[in-house]
C-alpha positions in Angstrom: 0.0 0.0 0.0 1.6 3.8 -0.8 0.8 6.4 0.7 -0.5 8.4 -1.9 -1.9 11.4 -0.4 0.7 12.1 2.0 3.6 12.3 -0.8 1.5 13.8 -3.4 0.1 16.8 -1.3 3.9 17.5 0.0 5.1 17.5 -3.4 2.6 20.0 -5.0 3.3 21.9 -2.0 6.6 22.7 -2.8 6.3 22.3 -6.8 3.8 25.6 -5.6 6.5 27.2 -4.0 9.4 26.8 -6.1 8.6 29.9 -8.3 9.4 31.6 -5.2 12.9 30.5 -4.6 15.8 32.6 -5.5 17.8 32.2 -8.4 20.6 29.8 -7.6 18.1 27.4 -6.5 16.8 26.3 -10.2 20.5 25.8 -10.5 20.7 21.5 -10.6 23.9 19.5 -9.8 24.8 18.5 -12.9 24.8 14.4 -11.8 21.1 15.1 -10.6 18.7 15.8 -13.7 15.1 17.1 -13.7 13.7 13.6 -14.5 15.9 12.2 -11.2 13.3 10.2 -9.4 14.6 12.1 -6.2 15.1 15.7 -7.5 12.7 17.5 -5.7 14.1 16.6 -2.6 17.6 16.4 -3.6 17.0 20.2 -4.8 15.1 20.8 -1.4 18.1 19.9 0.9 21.2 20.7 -0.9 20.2 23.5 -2.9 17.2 25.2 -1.4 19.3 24.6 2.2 22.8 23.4 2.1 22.4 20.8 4.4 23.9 18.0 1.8 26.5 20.2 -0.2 28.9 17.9 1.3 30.5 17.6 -2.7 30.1 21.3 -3.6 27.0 23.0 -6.2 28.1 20.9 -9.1 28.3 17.6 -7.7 25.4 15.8 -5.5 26.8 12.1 -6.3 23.3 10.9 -5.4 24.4 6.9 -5.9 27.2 7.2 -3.3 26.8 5.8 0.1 26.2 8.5 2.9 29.0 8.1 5.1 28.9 8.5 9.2 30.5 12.2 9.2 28.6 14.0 6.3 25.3 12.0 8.1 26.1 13.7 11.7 26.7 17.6 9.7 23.5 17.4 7.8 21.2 16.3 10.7 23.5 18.8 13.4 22.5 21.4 10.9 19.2 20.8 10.7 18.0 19.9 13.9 20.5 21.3 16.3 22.9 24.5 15.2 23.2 25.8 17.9 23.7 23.1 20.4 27.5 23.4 22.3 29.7 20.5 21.9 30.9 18.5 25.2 34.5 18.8 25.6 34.5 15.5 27.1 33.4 13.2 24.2 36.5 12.8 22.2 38.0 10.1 19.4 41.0 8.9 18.7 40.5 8.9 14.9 39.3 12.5 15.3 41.0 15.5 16.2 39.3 18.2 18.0 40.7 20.8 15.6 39.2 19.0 12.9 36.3 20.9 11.1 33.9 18.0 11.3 34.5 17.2 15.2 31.8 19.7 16.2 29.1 17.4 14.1 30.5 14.1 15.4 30.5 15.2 19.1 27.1 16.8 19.3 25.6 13.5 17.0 27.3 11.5 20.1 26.1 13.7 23.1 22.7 13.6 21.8 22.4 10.1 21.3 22.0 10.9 17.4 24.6 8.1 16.5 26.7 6.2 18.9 30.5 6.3 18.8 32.3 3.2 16.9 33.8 0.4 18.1 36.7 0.9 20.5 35.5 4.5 20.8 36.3 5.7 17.2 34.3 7.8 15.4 35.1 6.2 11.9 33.5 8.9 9.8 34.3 7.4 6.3 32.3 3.9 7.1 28.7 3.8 5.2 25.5 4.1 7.1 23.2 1.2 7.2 19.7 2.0 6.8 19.0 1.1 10.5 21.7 3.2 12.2 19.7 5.8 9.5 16.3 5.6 10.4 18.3 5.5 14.4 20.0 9.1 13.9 17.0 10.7 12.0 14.6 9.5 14.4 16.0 10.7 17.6 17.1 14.0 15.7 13.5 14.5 15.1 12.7 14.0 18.8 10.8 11.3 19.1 12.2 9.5 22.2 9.0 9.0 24.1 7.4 6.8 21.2 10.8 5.1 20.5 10.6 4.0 24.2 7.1 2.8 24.2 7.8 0.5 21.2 11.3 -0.7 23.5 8.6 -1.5 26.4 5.1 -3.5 24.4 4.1 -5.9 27.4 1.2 -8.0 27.3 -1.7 -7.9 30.2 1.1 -9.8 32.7 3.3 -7.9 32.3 6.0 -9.6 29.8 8.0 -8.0 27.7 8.6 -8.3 23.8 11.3 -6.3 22.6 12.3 -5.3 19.5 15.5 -5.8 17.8 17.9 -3.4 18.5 16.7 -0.2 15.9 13.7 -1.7 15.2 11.7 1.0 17.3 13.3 3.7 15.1 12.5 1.7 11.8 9.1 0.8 12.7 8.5 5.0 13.0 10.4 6.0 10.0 8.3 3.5 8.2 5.1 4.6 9.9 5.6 8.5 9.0 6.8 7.5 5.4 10.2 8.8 5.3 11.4 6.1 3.0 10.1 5.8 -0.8 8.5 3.1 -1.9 10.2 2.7 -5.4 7.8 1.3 -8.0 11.0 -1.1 -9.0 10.4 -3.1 -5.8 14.6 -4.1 -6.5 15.7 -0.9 -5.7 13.3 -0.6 -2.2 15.8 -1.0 0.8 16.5 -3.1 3.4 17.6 -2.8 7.3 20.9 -3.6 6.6 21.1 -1.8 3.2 23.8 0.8 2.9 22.2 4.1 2.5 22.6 6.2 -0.1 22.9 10.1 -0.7 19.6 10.1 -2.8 18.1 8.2 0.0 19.0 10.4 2.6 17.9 13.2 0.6 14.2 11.8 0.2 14.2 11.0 4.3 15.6 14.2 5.3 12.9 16.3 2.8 9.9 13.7 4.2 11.3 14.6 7.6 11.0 18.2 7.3 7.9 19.0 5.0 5.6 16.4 7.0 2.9 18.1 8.7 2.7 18.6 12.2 -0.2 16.5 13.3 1.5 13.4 11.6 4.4 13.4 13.9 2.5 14.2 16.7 0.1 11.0 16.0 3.0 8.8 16.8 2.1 10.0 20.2 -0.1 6.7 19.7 3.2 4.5 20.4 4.2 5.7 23.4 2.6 3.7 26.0 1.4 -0.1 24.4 0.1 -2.7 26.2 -1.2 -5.9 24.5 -3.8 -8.3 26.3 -2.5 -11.7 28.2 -1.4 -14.5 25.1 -1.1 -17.8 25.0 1.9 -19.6 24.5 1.5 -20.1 20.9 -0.2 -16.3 20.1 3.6 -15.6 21.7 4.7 -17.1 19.3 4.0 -15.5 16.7 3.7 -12.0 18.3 7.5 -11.4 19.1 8.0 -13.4 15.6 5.9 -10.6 13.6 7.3 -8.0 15.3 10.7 -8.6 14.3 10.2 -8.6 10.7 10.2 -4.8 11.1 12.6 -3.0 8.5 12.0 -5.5 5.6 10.8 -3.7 2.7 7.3 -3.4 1.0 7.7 -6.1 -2.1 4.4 -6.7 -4.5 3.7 -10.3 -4.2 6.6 -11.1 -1.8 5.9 -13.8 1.0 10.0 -14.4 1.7 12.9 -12.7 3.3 15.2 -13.3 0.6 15.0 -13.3 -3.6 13.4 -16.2 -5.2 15.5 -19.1 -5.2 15.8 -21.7 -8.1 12.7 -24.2 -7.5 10.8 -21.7 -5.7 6.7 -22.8 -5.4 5.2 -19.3 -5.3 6.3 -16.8 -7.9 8.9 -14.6 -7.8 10.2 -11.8 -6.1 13.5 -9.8 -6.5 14.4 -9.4 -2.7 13.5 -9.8 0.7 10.3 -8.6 1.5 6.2 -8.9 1.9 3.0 -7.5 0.8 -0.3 -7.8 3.0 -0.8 -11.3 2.5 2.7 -12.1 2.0 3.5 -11.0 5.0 0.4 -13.3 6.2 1.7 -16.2 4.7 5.5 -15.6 6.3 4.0 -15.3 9.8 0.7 -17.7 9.8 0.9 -20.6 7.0 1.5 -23.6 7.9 4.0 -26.0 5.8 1.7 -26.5 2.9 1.3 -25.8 -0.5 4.7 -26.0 -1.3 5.7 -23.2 0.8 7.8 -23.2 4.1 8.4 -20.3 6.1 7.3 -22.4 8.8 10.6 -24.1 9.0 12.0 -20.6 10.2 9.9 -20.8 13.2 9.6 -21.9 16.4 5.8 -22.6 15.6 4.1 -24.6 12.8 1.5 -22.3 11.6 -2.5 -22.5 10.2 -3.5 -23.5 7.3 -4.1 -20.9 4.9 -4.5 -21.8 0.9 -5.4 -18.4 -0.6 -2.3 -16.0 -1.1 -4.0 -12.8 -2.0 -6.0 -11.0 0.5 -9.3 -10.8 -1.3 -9.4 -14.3 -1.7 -8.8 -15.1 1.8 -11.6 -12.8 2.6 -13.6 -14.8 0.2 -12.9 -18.1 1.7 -13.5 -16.9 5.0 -16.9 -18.8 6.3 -17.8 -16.6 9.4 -17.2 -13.1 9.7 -15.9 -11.8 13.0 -16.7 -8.7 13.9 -14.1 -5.8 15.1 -15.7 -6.8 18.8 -15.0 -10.7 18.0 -11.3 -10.4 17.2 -8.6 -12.1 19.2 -4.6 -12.4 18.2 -3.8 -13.9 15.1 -7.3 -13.2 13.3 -6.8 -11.9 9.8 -8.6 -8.5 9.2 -9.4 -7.4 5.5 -9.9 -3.8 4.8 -11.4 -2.1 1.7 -10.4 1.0 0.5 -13.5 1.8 -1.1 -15.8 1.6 2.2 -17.1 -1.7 0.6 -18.4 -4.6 2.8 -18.3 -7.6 0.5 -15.2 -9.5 0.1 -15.2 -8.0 -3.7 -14.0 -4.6 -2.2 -11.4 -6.6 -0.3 -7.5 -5.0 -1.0 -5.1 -5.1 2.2 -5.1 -7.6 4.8 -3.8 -7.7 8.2 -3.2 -9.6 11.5 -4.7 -8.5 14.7 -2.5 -8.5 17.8 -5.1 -7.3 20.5 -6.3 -4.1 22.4 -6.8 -2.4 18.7 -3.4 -3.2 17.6 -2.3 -4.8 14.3 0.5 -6.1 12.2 0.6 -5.7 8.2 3.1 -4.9 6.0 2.4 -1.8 3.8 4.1 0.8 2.2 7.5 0.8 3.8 7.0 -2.7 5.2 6.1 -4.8 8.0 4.6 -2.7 10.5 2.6 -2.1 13.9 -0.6 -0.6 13.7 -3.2 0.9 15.7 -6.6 0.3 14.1 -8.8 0.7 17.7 -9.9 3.8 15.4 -8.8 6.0 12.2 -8.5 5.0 8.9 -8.5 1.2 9.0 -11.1 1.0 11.8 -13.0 2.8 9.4 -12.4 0.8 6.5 -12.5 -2.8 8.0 -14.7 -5.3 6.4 -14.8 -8.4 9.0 -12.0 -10.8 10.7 -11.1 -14.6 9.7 -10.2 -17.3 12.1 -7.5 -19.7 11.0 -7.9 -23.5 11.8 -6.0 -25.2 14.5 -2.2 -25.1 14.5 -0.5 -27.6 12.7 2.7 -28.9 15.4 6.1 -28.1 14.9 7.6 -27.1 11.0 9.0 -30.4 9.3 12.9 -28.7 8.0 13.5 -29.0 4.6 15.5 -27.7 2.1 14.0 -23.4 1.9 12.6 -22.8 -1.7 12.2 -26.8 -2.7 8.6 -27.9 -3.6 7.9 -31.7 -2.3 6.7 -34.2 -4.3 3.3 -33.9 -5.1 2.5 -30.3 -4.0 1.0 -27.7 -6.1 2.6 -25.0 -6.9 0.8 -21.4 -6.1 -1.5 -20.4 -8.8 0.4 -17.1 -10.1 -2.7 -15.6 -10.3 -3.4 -15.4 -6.5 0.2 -13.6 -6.1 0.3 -10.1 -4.7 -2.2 -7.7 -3.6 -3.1 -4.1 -5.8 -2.4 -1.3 -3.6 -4.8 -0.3 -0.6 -5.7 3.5 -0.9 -4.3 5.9 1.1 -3.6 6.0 4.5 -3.5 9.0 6.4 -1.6 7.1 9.7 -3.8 9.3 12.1 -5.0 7.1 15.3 
């Protein structure tokens, strides 16, 4: 699902007021032209600002990876000028008289980006998208939600965490900051080195997004889940750490298709609504055997798109009848009938939801908002299979069918407007 709205009404808002911007800034790098899937916002924060002229006016060089140092200048210049440096934090790979110290040690004392190993500061070294979505994150604040996702308990009190970054990535995912290229091959992962046309999109979603939308992720800071069985345990700490795997059409695997593969083909790691369903839920069947990744065996769960599992559903559950691991199917439209069916998700308790959408796997509230609104009815799977048998990943058995290629993927869900 893309978030249409959100992109489209932040672009014509600055298309609107680039007639106002002084000369130099029609001026484009010349490695950056007008039909440069990122110009807008490459123009936006290296020409209209100079927060990325870390090459000069001529030169953007949107395809090289950001590095740690000109990562720490560009969000120290946009989010904290004026902050004084604390003469204590020093590195042994860099000088206090060097230009960029300043940068590095305010990125440190505010938590922005934590010092290398052994201490160092290794500003040359490439960015991962996690340490990223980390840095811009906390530059833009949001502690108090990044904490709330660290601390999701159930009703007694236990704990799942999330992988270490996750909280940041689940947010930067949730708020949009990363583009959801319509060549899934190019979309990026967690551990995906970042690059300066990357950073550029983030850093121009980060600044241009309206105020209300940062402060609904308000919505994460306190989450509570209700008491889970053993096996809805499971497969809650299990969903939550797919977090920071991209949006793929018709993925339902963490990795490209390998040779053999039953269920179509995708060209990296990642999940659409029902993909994702399949990765957490299905049971070894049909070929397919995420299962064998987890400590659970799954449901069974023949139908890979998400209107046709909300056609083969036989009782519709209301919002009031969900429990964990019920499927919920939305429709875009308002519709009722599994016909209007588009995006599908999996209900976690106390109005909270995983699905994977644009930007990925993600938590969800949907106790109200958009896809309370927009919910058709729930589906419960049947009774869990036992443990995963292992076999080789990607190898169809004997006998079973491969996916029909038409049930692969899921068209886009209209837009979401992420307000709780």
């Amino acid at each position: 699902m893309r978030r249409l709205v959100l992109r489209l009404t932040v672009l014509l808002a600055l298309l609107a007021s680039a007639v106002l911007l002084p000369a130099q800034a029609a001026l484009a790098f010349t490695d950056v032209p007008s039909s440069y899937w990122d110009y807008t916002a490459i123009t936006y924060v290296a020409t209209t600002h100079t927060w990325m002229q870390d090459y000069g006016t001529a030169l953007f060089q949107p395809l090289t990876r950001e590095n740690r140092t000109y990562l720490a200048r560009s969000l120290v210049t946009m989010y904290a000028p004026n902050e004084p440096i604390d003469p204590n934090i020093t590195f042994p790979d860099l000088p206090v008289t060097d230009p960029f110290y300043p940068y590095a040690n305010v990125a440190v004392k505010l938590g922005w980006i934590l010092p290398y190993w052994g201490g160092r500061w290794a500003g040359g070294s490439s960015v991962p998208v996690s340490l990223f979505d980390q840095a811009l994150i906390n530059a833009m604040g949001l502690s108090v939600p990044v904490a709330g996702l660290n601390n999701i308990r159930d009703g007694s009190g236990k704990l799942y965490p999330l992988a270490s970054r996750a909280a940041q990535m689940q947010l930067a995912r949730w708020l949009g900051l990363h583009y959801d290229h319509t060549d899934d091959s190019l979309d990026i992962q967690q551990s995906t080195y970042i690059r300066r046309d990357e950073v550029a999109y983030s850093l121009w979603m980060a600044q241009t997004l309206p105020q209300w939308s940062i402060d609904a992720t308000s919505i994460f800071d306190s989450i509570t889940l209700p008491i889970l069985t053993t096996g809805q345990q499971g497969f809650t700490s299990y969903e939550l750490n797919q977090i920071g795997y991209p949006y793929i059409w018709a993925g339902e695997w963490n990795a490209v298709s390998p040779p053999g593969y039953c269920c179509g083909s995708q060209p990296q790691g990642g999940f659409d609504c029902s993909g994702f369903v399949w990765w957490v839920l299905k049971k070894y069947e049909d070929g397919y055997n995420a299962a064998q990744f987890r400590a659970y065996g799954g449901w069974s769960l023949h139908e890979r798109s998400s209107q046709l599992m909300a056609q083969m559903t036989t009782t519709h559950l209301t919002y009031a009848q969900l429990g964990p691991g019920i499927l919920m199917f939305f429709a875009s439209d308002g519709g009722t009938n599994w016909t209007d069916v588009d995006h599908v998700g999996i209900y976690m308790g106390n109005g909270w939801m995983m699905h994977s959408t644009g930007g990925g796997p993600q938590l969800q509230y949907v106790g109200s908002g958009y896809y309370h609104d927009t919910f058709v009815y729930g589906r419960q799977l049947k009774a869990s299979s036992g443990p995963p048998p292992k076999v080789p990943t990607g190898v169809r058995l004997p006998g079973a069918p491969a996916a029909n290629s038409l049930f692969a993927g899921d068209p886009p869900i209209g837009p979401d407007s992420n307000a709780p």
